[in-house]
C-alpha positions as CSV (number, residue, x, y, z in Angstrom):
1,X,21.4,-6.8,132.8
2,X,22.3,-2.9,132.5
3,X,19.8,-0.5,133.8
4,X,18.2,1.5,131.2
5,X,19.8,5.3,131.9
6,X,16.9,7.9,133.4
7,X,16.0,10.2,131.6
8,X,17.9,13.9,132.1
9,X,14.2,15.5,131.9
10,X,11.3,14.1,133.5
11,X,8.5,15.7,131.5
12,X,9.6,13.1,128.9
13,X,7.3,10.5,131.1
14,X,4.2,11.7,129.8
15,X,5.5,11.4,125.8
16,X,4.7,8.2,124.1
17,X,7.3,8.4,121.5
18,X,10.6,8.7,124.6
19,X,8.3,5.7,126.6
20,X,8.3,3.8,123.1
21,X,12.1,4.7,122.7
22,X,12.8,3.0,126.3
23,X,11.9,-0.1,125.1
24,X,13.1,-0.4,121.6
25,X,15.5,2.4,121.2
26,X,18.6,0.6,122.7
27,X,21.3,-0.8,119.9
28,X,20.3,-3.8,118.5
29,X,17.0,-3.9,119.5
30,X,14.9,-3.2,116.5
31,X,17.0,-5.5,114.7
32,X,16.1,-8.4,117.0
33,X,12.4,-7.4,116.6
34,X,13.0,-7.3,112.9
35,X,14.2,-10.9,112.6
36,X,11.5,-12.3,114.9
37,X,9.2,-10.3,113.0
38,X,10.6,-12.3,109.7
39,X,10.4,-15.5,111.4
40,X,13.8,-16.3,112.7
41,X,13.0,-18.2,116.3
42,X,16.1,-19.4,117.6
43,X,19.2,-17.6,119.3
44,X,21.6,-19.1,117.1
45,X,19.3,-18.0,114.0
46,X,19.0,-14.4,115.7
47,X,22.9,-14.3,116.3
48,X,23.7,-15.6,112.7
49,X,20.7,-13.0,111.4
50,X,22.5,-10.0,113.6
51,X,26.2,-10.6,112.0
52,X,28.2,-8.5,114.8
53,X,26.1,-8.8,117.8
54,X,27.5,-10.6,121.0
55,X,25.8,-13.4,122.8
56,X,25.8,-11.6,126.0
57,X,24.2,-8.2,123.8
58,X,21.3,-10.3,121.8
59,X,20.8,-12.5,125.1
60,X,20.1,-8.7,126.9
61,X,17.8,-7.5,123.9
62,X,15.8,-10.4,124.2
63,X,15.6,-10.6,128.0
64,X,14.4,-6.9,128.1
65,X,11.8,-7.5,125.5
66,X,10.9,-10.3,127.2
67,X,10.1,-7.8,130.3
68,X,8.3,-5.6,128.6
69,X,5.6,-8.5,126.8
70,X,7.1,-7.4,123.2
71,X,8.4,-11.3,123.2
72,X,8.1,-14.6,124.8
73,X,10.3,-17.4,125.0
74,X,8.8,-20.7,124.6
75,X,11.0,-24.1,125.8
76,X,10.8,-27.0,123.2
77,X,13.1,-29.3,124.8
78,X,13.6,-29.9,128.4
79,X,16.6,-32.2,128.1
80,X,18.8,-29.9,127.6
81,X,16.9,-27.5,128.1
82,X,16.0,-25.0,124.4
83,X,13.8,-22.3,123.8
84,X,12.8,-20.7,121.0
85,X,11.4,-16.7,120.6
86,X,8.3,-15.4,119.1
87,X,6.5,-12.0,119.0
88,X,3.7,-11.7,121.5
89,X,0.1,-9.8,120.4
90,X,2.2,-6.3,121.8
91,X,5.6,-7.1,119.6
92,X,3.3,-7.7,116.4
93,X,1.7,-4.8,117.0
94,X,5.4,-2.9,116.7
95,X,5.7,-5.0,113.1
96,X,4.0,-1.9,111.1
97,X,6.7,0.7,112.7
98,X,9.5,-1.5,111.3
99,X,8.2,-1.7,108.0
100,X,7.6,2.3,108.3
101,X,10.8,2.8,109.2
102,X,11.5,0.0,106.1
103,X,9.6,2.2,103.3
104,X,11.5,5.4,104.9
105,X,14.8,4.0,104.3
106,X,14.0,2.4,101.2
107,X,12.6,6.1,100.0
């Protein structure tokens, strides 16, 4: 997985909005937030969902918000083995930003 880039001015630590931007503001990511947050569970729903995005990309996206406790993947089959995604308490709690950011484009 690429390392996120550090930030060119460290000051930015202390602001919530460029520590909110570290974990969703990569390409892709809101998107794959947005789909969970309509329901869509699998990776083959998320990759049909997100027409354009590589495995390797949406595989990375969901791997970093695993890391950060926005998602959680949960195994439903062992044999072979298959997982599903779902937003955890902290991703839901990002829902009302997307459907800001929803009504803003909309407007």
């Amino acid at each position: 997985m690429p390392v996120a880039e550090p930030r060119i001015y460290i000051t930015q630590d202390y602001c919530p909005v460029a520590r909110t931007l570290d974990v969703v503001g990569e390409r892709w990511t809101m998107l794959v937030l947005r789909e969970l947050s309509w329901g869509r569970k699998r990776f083959s729903e998320l990759l049909e969902a997100l027409g354009g995005i590589s495995t390797n990309l949406l595989s990375d996206r969901l791997k970093r918000l695993e890391q950060h406790g926005m998602v959680e993947r949960v195994f439903y089959s062992d044999h072979p083995p298959r997982a599903q995604y779902r937003l955890t308490e902290k991703g839901r709690a990002f829902v009302p930003v997307l459907v800001a950011m929803r009504e803003y484009g909309e407007a």
